[in-house]
MARDRENGU-834721 format. One record per residue (C-alpha): x, y, z; residue number from 1; chain. Coordinates in steps of 0.25 Angstrom, whole numbers, plus 2048, in hexadecimal, padded with zeros to 3 digits. Example, Ala and Ser with C-alpha at 12.3 -4.5 7.8 and 13.67 -1.06 7.14 Angstrom:
% residues 2
<r u="831" v="7EE" w="81F" i="1" ch="A"/>
<r u="837" v="7FC" w="81D" i="2" ch="A"/>
% end
This chain:
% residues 96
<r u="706" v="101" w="541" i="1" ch="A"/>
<r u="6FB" v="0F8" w="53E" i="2" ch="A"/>
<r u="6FA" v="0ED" w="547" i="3" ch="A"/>
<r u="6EC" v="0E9" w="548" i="4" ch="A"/>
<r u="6E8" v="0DD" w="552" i="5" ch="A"/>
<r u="6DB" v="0D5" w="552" i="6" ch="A"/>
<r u="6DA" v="0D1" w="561" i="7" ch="A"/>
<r u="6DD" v="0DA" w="56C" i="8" ch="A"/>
<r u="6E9" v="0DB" w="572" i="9" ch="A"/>
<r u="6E9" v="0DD" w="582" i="10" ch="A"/>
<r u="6F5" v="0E6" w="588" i="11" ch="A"/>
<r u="6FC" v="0E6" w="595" i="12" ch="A"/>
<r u="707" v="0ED" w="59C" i="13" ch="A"/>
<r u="70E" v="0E5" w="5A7" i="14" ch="A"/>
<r u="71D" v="0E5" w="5AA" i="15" ch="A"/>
<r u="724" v="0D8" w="5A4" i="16" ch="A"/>
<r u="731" v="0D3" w="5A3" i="17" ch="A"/>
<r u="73D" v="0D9" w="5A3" i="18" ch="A"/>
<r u="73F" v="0D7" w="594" i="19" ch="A"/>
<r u="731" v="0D9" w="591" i="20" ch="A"/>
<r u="72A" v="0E5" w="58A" i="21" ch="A"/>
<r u="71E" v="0DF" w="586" i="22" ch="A"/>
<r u="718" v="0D3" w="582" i="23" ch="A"/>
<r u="70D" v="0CD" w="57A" i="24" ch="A"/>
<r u="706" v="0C0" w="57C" i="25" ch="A"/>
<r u="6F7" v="0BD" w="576" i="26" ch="A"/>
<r u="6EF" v="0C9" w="575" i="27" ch="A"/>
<r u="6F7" v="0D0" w="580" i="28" ch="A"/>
<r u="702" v="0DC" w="580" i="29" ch="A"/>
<r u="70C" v="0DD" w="58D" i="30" ch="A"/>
<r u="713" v="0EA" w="58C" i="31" ch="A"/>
<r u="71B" v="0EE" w="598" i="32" ch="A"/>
<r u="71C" v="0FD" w="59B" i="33" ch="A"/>
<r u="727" v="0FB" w="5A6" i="34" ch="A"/>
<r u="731" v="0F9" w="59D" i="35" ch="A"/>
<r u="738" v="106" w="595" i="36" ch="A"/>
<r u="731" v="103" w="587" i="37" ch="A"/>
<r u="728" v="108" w="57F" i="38" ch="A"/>
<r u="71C" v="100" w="582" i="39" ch="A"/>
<r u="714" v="106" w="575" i="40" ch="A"/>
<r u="721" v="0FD" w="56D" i="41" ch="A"/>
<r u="720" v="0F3" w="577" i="42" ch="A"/>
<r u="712" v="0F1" w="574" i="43" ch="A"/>
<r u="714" v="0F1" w="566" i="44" ch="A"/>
<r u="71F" v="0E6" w="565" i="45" ch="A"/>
<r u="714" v="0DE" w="56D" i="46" ch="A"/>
<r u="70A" v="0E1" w="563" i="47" ch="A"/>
<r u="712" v="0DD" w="558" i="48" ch="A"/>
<r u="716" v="0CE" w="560" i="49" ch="A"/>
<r u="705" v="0CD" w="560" i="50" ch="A"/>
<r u="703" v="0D1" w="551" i="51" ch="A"/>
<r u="711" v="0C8" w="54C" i="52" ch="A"/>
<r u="713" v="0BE" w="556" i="53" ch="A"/>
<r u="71B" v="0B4" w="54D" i="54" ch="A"/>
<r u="727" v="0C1" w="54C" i="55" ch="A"/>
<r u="733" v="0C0" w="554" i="56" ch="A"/>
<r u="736" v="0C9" w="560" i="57" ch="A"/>
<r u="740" v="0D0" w="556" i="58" ch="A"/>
<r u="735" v="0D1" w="54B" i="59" ch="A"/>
<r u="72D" v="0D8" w="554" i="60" ch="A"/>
<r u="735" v="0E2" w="559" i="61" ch="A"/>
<r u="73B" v="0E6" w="54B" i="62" ch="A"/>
<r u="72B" v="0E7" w="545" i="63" ch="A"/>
<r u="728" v="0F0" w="553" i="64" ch="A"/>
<r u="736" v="0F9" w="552" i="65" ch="A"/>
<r u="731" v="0FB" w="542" i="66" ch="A"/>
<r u="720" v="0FE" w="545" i="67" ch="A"/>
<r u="727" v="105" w="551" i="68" ch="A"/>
<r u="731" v="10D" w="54A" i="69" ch="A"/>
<r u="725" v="112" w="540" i="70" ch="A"/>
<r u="71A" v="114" w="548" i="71" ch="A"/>
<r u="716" v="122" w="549" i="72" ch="A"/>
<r u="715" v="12A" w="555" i="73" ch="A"/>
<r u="706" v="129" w="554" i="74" ch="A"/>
<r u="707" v="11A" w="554" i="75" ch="A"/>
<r u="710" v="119" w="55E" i="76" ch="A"/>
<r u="705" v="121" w="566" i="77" ch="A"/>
<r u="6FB" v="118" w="560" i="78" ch="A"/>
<r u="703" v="10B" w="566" i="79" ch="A"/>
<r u="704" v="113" w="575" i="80" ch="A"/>
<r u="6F5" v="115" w="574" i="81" ch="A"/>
<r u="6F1" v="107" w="571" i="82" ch="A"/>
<r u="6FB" v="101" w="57B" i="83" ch="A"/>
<r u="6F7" v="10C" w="587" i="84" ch="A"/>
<r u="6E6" v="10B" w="584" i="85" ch="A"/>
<r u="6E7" v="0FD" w="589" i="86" ch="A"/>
<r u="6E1" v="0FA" w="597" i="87" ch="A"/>
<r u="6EC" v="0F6" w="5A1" i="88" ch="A"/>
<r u="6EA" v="0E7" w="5A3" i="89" ch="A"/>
<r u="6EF" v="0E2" w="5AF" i="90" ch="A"/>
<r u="6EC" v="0D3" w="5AE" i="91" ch="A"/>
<r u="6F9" v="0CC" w="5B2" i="92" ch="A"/>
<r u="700" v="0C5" w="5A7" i="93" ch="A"/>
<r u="6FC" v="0B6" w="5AA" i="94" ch="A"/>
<r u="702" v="0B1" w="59E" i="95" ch="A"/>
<r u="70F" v="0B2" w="5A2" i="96" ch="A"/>
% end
């Protein structure tokens, strides 16, 4: 998986909506850990909306299934990695 990003992308975990796993908006990342997902998929879904933002949702989630589906573990461990070194943020969400 090579998704390389030129600004840096801030995430947070907070508990959305019911319907929600995560969200993407700017140069921020919601994932929501209460939920039972993966949240190493979750964030790379979100990834995805940030790196292709004119793709459909259904767009998105048949390029993460495939980069999902053909990650190695190592990658996979890789993803957690990234996602869980972040600092836990716990701004509220103003925005919306």
């Amino acid at each position: 998986m090579n998704l390389k990003f030129t600004k840096k992308i801030k995430v947070h975990f907070r508990k959305l909506g019911t319907s929600l796993y995560g969200l993407q908006c700017d140069h921020d990342i919601w994932v929501d850990l209460s939920k039972n997902t993966n949240p190493a998929r979750t964030f790379l879904h979100e990834l995805l909306h940030f790196k292709y933002p004119e793709k459909s949702e259904r767009a998105i989630k048949h390029l993460e299934k495939r980069i999902w589906d053909n990650m190695s573990q190592k990658e996979r461990y890789n993803l957690f990695r990234c996602l869980f070194s972040k600092k836990w943020d716990s701004t509220p969400m103003s925005k919306f």
